[in-house]
C-alpha positions as CSV (number, residue, x, y, z in Angstrom):
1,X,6.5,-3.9,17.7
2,X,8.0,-0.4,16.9
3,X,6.7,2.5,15.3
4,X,8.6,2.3,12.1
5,X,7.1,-1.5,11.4
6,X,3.7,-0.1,12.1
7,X,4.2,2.9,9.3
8,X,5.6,0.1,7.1
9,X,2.6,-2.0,7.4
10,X,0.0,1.0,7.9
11,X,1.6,2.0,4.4
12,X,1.6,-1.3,2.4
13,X,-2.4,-1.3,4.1
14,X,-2.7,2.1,2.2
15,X,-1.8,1.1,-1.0
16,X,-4.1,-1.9,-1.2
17,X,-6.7,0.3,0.0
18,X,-5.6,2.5,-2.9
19,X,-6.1,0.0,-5.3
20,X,-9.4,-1.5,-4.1
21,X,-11.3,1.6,-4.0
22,X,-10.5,2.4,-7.7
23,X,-11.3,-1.4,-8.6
24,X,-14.7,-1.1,-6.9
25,X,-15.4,2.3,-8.8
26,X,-14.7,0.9,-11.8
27,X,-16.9,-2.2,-11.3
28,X,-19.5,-0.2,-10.2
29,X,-19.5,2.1,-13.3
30,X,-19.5,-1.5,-15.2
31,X,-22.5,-2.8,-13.0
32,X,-24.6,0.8,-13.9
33,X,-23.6,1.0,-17.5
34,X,-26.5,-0.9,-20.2
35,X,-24.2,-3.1,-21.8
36,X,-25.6,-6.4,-21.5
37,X,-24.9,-8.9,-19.4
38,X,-22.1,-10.8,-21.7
39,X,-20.2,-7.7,-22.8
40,X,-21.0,-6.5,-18.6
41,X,-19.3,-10.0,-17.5
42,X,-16.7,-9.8,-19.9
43,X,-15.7,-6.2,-18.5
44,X,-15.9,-6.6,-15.2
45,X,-13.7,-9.6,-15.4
46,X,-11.2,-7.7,-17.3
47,X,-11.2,-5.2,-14.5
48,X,-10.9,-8.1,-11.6
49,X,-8.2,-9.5,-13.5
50,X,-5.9,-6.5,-13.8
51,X,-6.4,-5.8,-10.7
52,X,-5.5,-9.2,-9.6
53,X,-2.1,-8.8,-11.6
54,X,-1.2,-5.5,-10.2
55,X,-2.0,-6.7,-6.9
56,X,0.2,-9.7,-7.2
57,X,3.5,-7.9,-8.9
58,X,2.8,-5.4,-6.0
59,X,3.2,-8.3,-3.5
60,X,6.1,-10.1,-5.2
61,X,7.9,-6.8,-5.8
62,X,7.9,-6.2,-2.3
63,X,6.9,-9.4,-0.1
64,X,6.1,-9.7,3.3
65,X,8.0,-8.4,6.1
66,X,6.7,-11.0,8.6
67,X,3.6,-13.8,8.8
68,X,1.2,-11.3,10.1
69,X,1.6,-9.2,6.9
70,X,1.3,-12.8,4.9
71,X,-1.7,-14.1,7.1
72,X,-3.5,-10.5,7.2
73,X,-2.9,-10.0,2.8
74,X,-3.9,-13.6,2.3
75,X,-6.9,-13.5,5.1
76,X,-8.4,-10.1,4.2
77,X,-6.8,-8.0,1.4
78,X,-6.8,-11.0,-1.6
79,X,-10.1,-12.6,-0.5
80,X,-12.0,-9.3,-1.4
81,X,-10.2,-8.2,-4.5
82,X,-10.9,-12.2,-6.2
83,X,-14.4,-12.1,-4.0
84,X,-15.4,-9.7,-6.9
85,X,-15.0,-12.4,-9.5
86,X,-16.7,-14.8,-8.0
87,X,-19.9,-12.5,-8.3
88,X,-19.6,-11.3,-11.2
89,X,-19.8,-15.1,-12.6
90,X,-23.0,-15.6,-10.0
91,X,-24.6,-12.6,-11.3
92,X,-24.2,-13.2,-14.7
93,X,-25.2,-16.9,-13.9
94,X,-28.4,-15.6,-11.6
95,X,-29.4,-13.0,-14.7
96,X,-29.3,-15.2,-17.6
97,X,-31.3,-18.0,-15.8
98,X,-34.1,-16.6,-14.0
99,X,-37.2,-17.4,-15.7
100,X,-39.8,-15.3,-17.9
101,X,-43.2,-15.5,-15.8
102,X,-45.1,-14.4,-12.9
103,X,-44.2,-13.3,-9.8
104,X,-44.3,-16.8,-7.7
105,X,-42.0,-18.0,-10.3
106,X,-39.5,-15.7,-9.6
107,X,-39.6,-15.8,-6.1
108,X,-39.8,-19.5,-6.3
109,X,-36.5,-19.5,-8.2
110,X,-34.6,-16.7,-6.1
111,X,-35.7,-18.9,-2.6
112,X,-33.9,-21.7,-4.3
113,X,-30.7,-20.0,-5.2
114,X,-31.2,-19.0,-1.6
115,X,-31.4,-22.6,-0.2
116,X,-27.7,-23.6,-2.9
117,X,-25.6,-20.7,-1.1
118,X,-26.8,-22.2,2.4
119,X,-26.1,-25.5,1.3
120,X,-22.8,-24.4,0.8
121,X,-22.0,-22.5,3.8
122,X,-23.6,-25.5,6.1
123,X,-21.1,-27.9,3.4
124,X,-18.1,-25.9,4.9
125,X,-19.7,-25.1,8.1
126,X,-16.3,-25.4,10.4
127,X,-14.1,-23.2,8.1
128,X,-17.6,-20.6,7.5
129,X,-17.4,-20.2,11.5
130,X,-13.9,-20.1,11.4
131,X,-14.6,-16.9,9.0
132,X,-17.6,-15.7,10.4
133,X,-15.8,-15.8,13.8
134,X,-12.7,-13.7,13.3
135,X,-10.8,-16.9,14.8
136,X,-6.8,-17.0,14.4
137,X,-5.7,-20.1,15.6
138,X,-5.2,-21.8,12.1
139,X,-4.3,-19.0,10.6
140,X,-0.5,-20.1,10.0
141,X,-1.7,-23.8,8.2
142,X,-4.8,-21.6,6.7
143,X,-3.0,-18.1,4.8
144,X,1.0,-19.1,4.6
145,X,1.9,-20.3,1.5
146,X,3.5,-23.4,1.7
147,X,1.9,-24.2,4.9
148,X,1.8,-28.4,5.1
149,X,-2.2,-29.2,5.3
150,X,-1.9,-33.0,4.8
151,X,-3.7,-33.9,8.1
152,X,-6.6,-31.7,7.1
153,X,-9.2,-31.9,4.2
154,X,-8.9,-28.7,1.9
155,X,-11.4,-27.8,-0.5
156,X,-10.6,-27.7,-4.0
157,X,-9.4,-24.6,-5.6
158,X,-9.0,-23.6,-9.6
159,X,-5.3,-23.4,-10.6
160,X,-3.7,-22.3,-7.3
161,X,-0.4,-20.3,-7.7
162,X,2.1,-20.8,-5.2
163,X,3.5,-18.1,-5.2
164,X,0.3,-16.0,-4.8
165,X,-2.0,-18.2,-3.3
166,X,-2.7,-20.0,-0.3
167,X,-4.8,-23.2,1.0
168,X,-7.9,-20.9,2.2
169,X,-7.7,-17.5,0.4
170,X,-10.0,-19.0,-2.0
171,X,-12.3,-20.1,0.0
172,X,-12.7,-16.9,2.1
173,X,-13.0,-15.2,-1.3
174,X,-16.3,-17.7,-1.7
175,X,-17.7,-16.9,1.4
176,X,-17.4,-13.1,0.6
177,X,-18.9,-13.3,-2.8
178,X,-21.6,-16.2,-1.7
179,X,-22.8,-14.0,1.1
180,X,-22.8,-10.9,-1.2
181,X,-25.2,-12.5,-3.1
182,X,-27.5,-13.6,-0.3
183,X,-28.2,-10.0,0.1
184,X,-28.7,-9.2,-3.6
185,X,-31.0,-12.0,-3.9
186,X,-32.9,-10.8,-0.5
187,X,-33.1,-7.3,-2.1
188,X,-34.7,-9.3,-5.6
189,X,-37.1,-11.5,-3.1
190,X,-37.9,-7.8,-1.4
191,X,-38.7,-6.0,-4.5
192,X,-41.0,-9.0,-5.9
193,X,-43.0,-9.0,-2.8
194,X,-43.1,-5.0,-2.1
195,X,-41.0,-5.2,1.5
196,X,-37.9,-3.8,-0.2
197,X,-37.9,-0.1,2.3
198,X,-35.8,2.3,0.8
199,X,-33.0,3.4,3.3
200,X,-33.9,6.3,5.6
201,X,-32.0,9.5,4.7
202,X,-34.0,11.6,7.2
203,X,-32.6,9.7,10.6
204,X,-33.4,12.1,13.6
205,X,-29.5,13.6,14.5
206,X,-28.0,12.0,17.5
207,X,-27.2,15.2,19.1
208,X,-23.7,13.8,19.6
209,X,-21.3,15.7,17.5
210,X,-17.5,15.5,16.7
211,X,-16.1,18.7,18.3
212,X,-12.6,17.5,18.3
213,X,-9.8,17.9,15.4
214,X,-10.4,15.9,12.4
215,X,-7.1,14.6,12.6
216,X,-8.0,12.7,16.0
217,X,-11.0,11.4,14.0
218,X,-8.5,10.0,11.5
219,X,-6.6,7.8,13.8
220,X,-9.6,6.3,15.3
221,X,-10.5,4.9,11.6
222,X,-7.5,4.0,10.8
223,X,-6.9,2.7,13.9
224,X,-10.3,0.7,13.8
225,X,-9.3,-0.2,10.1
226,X,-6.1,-1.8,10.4
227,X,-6.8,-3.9,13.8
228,X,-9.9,-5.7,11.6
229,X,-12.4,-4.4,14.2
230,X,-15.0,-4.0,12.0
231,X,-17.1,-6.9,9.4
232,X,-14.4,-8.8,10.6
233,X,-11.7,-7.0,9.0
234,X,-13.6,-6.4,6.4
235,X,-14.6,-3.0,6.8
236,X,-13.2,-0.8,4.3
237,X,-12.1,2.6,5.1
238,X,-14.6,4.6,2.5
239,X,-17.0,2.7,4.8
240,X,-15.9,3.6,8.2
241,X,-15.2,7.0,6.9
242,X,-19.5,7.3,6.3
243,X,-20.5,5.7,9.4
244,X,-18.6,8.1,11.5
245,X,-19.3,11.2,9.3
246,X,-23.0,9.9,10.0
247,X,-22.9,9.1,13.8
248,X,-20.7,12.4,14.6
249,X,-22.2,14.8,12.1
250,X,-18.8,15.8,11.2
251,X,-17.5,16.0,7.0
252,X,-13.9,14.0,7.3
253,X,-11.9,15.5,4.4
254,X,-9.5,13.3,1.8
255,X,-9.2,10.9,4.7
256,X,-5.6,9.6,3.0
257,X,-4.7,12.8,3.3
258,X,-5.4,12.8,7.2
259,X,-3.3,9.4,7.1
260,X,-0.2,11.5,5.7
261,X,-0.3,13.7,8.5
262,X,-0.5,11.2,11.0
263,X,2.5,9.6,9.2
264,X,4.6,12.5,8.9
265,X,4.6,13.9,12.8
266,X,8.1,14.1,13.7
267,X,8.3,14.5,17.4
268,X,4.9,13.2,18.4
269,X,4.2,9.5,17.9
270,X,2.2,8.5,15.1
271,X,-0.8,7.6,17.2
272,X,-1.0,10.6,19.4
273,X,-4.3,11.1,20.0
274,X,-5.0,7.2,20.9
275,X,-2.1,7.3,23.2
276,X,-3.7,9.9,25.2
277,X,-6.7,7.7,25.4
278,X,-4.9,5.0,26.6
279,X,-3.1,7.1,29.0
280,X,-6.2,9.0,30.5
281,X,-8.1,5.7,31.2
282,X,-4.9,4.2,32.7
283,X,-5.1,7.5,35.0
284,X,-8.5,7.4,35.5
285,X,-8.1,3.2,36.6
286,X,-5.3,4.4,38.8
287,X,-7.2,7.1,40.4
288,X,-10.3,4.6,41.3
289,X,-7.8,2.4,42.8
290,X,-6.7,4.5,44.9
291,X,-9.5,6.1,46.0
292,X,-11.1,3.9,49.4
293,X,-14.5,5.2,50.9
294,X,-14.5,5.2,54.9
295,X,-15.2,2.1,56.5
296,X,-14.5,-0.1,53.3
């Protein structure tokens, strides 16, 4: 694989990234706002759906430049964008039915909507592992469009377009939004019961701080990011971004602006600062080989 497909790819990566951080900022303004919940569902879909669009002419414009970029848009990027409209239907739909009365009520109908989403994932148990797992070895049958399934049973899917979607993006979509709402309907089950614990701001420091440049820091996120180590692949950048700040006590700055000097380095490879990690454990491998105490 050479450099200049990796900058391709890393920059098609930072475009959807682009896009998905300013769709979840304006569903969250949606979710905080005191519309009601009609007008709120009727937004928020307006805002999944042009996203959806701009997302698909941005694919069609340009296409993909190999299957990896086709399995990794279908497996990852498009899941999470039309995961957001799957909630917004099962929040509307969890809101408007939850009954008026006491406490054991609610919780009674909360643990039920709990036991329907793991009804579901046990339904689809092989392809929820399959997700769950990080597992590749479908992946061609699973997120290329066109892909011949006829051997296999594939769940049903609303209005699939061929050109922009494939036999399980939609179902990975589910499993984001499904298991999205397992955790708001924990948080509801918390809150009724008092164990809801607010989240601990005042963590003891580590004691282990970045001391390193901040454009080192970069790579490793990026580096993390677009390799899917994290949530299984999952992980957005914003969110790796506040883990490290938090675990290195270190303030990363416009961190897609650290991408474009990573990008734009014109002697030194792109991923400098892994390279010489690579290169100083190789050494340090070497040297241990080497190295025979007497008598061994």
């Amino acid at each position: 694989m050479t450099v200049g497909f990796i900058l391709i790819v890393a920059m098609n990566h930072e475009i959807f990234e682009n896009l998905y951080v300013k769709f979840t900022a304006e569903l969250d303004v949606l979710r905080a706002s005191d519309t009601g919940q009609v007008k709120n569902l009727a937004d928020a879909l307006a805002v999944v759906r042009n996203s959806l669009i701009e997302l698909r002419q941005l694919t069609l414009a340009d296409d993909f430049d190999s299957p990896s970029a086709e399995i990794h848009f279908f497996k990852v990027i498009k899941p999470k964008f039309y995961a957001q409209k799957i909630l917004a239907f099962e929040r509307y739909n969890l809101e408007m039915n939850k009954p008026v009365g006491t406490t054991e009520m609610l919780r009674a109908y909360f643990e039920d909507e709990l036991r329907q989403l793991r009804r579901f994932f046990q339904q689809y148990a092989f392809l929820y592992q399959y997700y769950r797992s990080g597992a590749v070895e479908l992946d061609e049958l699973y997120f290329i469009r066109g892909a011949e399934m006829s051997s296999l049973i594939i769940p049903e899917m609303p209005d699939p377009d061929p050109l922009f979607s494939t036999s399980m993006d939609y179902m990975f979509a589910k499993f984001i939004a499904f298991e999205q709402m397992q955790q708001l309907i924990l948080k509801q089950i918390a809150v009724l019961t008092g164990t809801a614990v607010a989240a601990d701001l005042s963590a003891p420091d580590s004691g282990v701080k970045w001391t390193g440049k901040i454009v080192n820091l970069g790579e490793l996120v990026y580096g993390l990011y677009y390799t899917g180590q994290l949530n299984h692949g999952n992980a957005q950048i914003s969110e790796i971004v506040a883990a490290f700040e938090r675990m290195f006590s270190v303030k990363i700055r416009d961190v897609h602006h650290t991408f474009g000097e990573i990008r734009e380095r014109k002697v030194s490879s792109p991923s400098k600062f892994i390279d010489s990690m690579g290169m100083a454990i190789q050494q340090r491998v070497e040297e241990d080989l080497r190295y025979k105490p007497p008598g061994y």
